[in-house]
NUFI-131408 format. One record per atom (N, C-alpha, C, O): residue number from 1; residue in three letters; y, x, z negated; atom name. Coordinates in pm, whole numbers, plus 50000, padded with zeros to 5 digits. Example, Ala and Ser with C-alpha at 12.3 -4.5 7.8 and 13.67 -1.06 7.14 Angstrom:
<pts>
[1,"ALA",[49431,51319,49220],"N"] [1,"ALA",[49550,51230,49220],"CA"] [1,"ALA",[49670,51320,49220],"C"] [1,"ALA",[49668,51424,49154],"O"] [2,"SER",[49775,51285,49292],"N"] [2,"SER",[49894,51367,49286],"CA"] [2,"SER",[50003,51290,49213],"C"] [2,"SER",[50114,51341,49196],"O"] 
</pts>
This chain:
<pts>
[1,"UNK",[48975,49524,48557],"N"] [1,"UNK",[49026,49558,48689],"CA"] [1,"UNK",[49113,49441,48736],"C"] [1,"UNK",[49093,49328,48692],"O"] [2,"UNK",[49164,49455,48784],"N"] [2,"UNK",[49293,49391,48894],"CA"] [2,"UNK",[49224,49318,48956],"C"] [2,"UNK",[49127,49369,49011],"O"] [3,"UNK",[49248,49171,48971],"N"] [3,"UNK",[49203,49099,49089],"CA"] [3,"UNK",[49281,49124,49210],"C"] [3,"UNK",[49372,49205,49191],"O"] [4,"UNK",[49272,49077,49330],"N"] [4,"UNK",[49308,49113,49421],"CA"] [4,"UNK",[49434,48986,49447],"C"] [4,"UNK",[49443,48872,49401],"O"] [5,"UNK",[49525,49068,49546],"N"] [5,"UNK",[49661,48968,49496],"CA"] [5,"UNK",[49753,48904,49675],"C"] [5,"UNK",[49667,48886,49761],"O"] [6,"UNK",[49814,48891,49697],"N"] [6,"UNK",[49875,48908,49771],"CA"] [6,"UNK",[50012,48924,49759],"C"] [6,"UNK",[50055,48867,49658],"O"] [7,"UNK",[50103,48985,49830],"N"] [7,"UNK",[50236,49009,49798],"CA"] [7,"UNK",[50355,48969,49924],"C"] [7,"UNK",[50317,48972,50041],"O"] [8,"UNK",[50470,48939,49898],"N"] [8,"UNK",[50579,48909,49959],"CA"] [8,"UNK",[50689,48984,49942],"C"] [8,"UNK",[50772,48962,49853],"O"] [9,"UNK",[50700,49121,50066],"N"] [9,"UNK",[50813,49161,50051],"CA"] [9,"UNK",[50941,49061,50151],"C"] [9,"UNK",[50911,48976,50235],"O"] [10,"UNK",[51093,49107,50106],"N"] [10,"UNK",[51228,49089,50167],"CA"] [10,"UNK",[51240,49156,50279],"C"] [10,"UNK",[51175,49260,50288],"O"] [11,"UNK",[51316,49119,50377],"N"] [11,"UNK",[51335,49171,50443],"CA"] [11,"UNK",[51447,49312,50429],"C"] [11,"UNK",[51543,49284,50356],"O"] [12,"UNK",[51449,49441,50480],"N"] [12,"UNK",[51541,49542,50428],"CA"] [12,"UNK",[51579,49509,50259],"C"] [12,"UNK",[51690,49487,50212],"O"] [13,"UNK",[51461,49514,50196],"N"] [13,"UNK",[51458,49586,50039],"CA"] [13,"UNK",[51333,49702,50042],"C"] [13,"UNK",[51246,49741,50118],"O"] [14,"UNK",[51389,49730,49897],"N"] [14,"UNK",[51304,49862,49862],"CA"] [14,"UNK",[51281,49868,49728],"C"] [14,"UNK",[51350,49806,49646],"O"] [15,"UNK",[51168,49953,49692],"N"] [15,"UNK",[51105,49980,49558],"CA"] [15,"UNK",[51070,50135,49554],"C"] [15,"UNK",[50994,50215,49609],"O"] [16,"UNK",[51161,50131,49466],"N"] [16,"UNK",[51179,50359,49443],"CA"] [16,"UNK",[50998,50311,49391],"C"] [16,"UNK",[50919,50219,49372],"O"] [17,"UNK",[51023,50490,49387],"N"] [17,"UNK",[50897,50561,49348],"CA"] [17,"UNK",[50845,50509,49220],"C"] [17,"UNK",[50912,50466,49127],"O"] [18,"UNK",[50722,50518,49228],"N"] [18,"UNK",[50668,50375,49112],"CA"] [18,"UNK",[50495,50459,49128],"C"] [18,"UNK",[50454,50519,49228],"O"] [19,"UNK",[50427,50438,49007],"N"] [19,"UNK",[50265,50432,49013],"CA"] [19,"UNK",[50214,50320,48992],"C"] [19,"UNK",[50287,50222,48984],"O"] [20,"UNK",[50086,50310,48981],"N"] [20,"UNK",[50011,50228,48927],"CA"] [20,"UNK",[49869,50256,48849],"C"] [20,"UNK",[49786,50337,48890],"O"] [21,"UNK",[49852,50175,48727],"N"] [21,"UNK",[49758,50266,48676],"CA"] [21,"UNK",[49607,50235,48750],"C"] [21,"UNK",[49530,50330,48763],"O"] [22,"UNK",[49580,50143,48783],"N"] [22,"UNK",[49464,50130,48852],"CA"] [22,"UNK",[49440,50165,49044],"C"] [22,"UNK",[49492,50099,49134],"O"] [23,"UNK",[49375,50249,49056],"N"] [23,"UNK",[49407,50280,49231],"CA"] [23,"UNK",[49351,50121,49278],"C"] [23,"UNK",[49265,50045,49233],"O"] [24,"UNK",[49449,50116,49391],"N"] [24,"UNK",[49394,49986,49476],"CA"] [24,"UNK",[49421,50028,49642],"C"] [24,"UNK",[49461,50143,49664],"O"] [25,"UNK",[49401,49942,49748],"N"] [25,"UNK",[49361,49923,49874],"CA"] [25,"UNK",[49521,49832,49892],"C"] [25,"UNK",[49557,49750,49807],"O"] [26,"UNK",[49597,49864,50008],"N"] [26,"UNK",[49698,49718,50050],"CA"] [26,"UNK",[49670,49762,50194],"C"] [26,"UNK",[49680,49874,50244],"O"] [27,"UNK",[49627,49632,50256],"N"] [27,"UNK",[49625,49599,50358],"CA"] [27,"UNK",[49747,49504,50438],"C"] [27,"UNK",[49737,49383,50419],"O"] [28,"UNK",[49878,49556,50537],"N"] [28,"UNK",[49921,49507,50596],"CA"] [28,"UNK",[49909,49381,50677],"C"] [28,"UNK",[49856,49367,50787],"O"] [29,"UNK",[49970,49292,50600],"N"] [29,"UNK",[49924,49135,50687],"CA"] [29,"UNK",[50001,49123,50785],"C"] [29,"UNK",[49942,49122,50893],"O"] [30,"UNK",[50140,49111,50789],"N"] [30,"UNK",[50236,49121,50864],"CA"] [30,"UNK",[50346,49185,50857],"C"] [30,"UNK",[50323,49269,50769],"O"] [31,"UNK",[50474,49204,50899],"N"] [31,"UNK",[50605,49276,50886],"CA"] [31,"UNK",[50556,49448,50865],"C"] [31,"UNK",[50447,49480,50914],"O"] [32,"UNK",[50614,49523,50815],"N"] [32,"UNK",[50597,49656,50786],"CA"] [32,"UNK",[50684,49713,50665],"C"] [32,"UNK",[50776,49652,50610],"O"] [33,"UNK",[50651,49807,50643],"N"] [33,"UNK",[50763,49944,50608],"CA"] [33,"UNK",[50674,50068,50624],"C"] [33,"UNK",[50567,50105,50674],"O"] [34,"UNK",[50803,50120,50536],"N"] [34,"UNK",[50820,50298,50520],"CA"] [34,"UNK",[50755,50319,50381],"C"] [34,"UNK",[50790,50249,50286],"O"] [35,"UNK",[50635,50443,50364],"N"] [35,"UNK",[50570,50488,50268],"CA"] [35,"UNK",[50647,50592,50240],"C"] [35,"UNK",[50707,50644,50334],"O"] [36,"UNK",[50663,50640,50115],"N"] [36,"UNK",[50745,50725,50125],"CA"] [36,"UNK",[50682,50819,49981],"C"] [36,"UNK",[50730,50792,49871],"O"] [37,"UNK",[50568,50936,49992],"N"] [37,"UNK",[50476,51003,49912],"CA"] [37,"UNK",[50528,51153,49881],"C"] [37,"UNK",[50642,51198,49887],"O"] [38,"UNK",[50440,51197,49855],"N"] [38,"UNK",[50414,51360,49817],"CA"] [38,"UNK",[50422,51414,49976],"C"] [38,"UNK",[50472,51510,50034],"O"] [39,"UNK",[50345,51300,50011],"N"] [39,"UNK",[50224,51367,50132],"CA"] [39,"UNK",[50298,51348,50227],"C"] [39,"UNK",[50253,51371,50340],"O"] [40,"UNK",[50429,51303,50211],"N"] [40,"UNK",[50536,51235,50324],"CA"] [40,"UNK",[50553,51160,50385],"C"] [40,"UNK",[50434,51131,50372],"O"] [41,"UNK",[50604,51052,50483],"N"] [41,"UNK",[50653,50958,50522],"CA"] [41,"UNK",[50546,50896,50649],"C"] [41,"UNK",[50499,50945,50752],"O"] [42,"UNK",[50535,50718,50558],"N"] [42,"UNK",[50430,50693,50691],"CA"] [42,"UNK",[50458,50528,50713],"C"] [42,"UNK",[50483,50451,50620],"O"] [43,"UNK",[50450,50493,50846],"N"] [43,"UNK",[50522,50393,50874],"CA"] [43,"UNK",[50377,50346,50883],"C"] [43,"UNK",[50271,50395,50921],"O"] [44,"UNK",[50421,50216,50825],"N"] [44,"UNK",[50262,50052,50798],"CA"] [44,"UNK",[50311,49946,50853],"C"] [44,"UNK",[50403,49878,50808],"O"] [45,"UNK",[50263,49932,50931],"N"] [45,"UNK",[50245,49787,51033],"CA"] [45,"UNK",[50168,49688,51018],"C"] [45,"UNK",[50112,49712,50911],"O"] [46,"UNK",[50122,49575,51062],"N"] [46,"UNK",[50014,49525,51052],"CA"] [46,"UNK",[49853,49578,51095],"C"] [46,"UNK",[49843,49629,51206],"O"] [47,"UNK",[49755,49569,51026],"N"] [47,"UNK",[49682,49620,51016],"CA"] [47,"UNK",[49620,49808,50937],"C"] [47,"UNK",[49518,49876,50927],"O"] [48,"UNK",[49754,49812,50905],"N"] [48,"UNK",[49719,49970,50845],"CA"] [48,"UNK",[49701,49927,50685],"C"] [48,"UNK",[49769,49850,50617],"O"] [49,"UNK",[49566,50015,50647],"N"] [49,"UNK",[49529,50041,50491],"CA"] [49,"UNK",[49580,50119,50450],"C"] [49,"UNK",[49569,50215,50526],"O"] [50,"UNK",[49668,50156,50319],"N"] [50,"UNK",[49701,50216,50294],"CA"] [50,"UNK",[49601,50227,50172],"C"] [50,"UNK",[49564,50117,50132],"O"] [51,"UNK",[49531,50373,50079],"N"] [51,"UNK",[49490,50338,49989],"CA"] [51,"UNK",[49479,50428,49866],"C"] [51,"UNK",[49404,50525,49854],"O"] [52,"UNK",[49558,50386,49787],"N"] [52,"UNK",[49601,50488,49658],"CA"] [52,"UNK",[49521,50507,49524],"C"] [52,"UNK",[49521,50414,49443],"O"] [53,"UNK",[49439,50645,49492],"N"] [53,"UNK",[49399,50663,49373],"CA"] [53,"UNK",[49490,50575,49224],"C"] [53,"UNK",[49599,50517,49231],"O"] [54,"UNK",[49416,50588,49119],"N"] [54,"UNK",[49529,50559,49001],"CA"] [54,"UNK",[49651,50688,48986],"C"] [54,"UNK",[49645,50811,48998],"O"] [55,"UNK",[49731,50618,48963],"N"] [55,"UNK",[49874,50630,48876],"CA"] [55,"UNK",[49929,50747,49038],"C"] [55,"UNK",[50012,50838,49027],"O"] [56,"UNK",[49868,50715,49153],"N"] [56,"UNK",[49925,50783,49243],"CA"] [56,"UNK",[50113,50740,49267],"C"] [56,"UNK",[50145,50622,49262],"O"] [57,"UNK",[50194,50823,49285],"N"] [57,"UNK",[50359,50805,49316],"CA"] [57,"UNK",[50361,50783,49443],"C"] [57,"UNK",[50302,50856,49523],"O"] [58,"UNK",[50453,50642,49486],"N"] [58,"UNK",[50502,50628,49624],"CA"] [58,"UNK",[50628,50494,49591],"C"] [58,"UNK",[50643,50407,49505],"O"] [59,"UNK",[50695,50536,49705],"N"] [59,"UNK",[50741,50384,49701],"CA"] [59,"UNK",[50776,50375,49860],"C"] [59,"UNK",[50751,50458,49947],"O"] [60,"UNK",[50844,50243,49873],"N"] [60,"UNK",[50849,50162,49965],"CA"] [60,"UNK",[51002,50098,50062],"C"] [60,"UNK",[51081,50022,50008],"O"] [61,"UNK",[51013,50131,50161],"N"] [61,"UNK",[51124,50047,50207],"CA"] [61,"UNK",[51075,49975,50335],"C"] [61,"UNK",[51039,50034,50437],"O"] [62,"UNK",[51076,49809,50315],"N"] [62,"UNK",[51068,49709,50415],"CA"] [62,"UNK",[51143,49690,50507],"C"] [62,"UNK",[51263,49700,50480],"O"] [63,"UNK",[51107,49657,50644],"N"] [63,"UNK",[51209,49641,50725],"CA"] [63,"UNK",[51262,49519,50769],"C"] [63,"UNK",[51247,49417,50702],"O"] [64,"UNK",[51334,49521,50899],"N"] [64,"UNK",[51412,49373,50889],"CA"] [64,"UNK",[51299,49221,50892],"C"] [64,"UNK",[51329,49104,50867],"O"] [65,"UNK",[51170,49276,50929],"N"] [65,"UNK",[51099,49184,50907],"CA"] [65,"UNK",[51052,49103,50780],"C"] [65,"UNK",[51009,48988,50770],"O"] [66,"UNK",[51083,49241,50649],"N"] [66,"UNK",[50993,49223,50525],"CA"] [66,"UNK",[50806,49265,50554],"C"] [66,"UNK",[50747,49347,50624],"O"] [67,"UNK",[50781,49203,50499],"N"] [67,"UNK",[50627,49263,50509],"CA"] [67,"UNK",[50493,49165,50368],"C"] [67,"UNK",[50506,49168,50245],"O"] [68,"UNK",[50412,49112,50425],"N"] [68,"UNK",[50332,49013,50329],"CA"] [68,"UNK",[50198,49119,50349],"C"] [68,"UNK",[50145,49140,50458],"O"] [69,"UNK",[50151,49184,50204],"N"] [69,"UNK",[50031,49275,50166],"CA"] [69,"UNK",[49930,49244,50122],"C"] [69,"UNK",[49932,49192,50010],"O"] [70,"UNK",[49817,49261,50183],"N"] [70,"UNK",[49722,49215,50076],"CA"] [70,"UNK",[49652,49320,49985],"C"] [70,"UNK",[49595,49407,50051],"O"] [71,"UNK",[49640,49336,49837],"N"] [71,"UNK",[49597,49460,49756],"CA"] [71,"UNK",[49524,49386,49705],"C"] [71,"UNK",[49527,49277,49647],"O"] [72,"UNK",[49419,49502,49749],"N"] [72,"UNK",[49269,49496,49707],"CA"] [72,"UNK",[49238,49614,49592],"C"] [72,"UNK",[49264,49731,49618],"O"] [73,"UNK",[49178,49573,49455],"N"] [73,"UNK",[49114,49653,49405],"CA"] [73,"UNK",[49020,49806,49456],"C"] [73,"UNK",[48906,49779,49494],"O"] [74,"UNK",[49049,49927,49459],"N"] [74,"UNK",[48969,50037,49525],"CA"] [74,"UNK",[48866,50126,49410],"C"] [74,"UNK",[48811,50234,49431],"O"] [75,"UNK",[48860,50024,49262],"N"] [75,"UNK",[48804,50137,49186],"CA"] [75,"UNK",[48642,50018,49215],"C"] [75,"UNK",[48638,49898,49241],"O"] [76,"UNK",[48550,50102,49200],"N"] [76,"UNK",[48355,50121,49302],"CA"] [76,"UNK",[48357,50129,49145],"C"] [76,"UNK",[48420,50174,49049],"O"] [77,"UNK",[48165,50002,49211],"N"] [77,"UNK",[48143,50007,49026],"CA"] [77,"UNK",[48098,50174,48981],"C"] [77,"UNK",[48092,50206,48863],"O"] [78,"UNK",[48070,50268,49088],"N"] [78,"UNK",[47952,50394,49074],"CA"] [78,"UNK",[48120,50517,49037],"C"] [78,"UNK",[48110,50640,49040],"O"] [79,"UNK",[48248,50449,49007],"N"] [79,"UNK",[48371,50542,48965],"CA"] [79,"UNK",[48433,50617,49054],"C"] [79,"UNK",[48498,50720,49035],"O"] [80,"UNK",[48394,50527,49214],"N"] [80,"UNK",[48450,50630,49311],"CA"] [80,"UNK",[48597,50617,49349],"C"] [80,"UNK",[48619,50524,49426],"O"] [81,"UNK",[48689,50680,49316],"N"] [81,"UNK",[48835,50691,49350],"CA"] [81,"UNK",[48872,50724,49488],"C"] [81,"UNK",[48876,50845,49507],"O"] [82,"UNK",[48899,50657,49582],"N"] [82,"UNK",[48954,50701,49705],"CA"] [82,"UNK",[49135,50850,49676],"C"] [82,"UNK",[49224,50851,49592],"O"] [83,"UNK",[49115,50912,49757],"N"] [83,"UNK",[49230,51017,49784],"CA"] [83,"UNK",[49292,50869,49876],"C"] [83,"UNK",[49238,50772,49928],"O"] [84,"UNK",[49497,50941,49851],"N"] [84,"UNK",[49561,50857,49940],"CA"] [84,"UNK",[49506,50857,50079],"C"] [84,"UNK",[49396,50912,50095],"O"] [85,"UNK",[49543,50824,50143],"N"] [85,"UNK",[49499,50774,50304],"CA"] [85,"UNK",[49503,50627,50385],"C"] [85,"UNK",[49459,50520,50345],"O"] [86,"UNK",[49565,50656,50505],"N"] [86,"UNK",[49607,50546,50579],"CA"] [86,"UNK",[49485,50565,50719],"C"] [86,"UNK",[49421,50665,50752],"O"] [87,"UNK",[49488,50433,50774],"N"] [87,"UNK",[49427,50394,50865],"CA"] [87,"UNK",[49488,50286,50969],"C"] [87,"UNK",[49525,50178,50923],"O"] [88,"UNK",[49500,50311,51096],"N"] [88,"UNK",[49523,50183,51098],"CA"] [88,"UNK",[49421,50090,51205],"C"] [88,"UNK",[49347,50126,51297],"O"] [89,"UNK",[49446,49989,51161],"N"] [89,"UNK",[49298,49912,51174],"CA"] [89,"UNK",[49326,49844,51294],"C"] [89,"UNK",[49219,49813,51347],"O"] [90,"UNK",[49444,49800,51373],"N"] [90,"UNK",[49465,49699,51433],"CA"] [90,"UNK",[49488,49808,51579],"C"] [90,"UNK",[49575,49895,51586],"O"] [91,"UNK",[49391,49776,51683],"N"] [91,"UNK",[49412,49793,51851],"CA"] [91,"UNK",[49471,49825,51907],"C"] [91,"UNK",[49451,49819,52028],"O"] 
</pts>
C-alpha cells in the first residue's frame, strides 16, 4: 500500500483524466480546484475529502491559488473500498 504523501499543486494547472490503482483519501490543505468525474463536477476547498475507490477516473484543474493535498491511503485492513464521495469538513 501507498504511504501517505503530500502534494503541491501550481497555480491554474491541470491533470486530464488519470486513475489510480490503489483507492486513497485527499484531503484539502489549502488552495482548491475543480474535480472533474463520471459523477460530475465538484469544487474542493480547504477542508473537503475527496475519496476515490481503485483505478477510479477523474482529473483535476487548480486554481489561481494552486492547492497543497494531503492523500491518505483508503484501502481497511478488513478490504473495505470506499465509493467516490466528497465531504466537506471545514465550518
Amino acid at each position: 500500500m501507498t504511504p501517505a504523501y503530500e502534494s503541491s499543486h501550481a497555480p491554474e494547472t491541470a491533470m486530464g483524466v488519470h486513475r489510480h490503482a490503489e483507492g486513497y483519501a485527499a484531503l484539502v490543505l489549502n488552495g482548491g480546484y475543480e474535480e472533474l468525474t463520471a459523477e460530475g463536477r465538484f469544487a474542493c476547498g480547504p477542508g473537503t475529502l475527496v475519496i476515490h475507490p481503485d483505478w477510479h477516473a477523474h482529473g483535476d484543474a487548480f486554481g489561481s491559488g494552486g492547492a497543497t493535498v494531503l492523500n491518505l491511503p483508503a484501502r481497511l485492513s478488513d478490504g473495505f473500498r470506499p465509493s467516490p464521495r466528497r465531504s466537506g469538513l471545514s465550518g
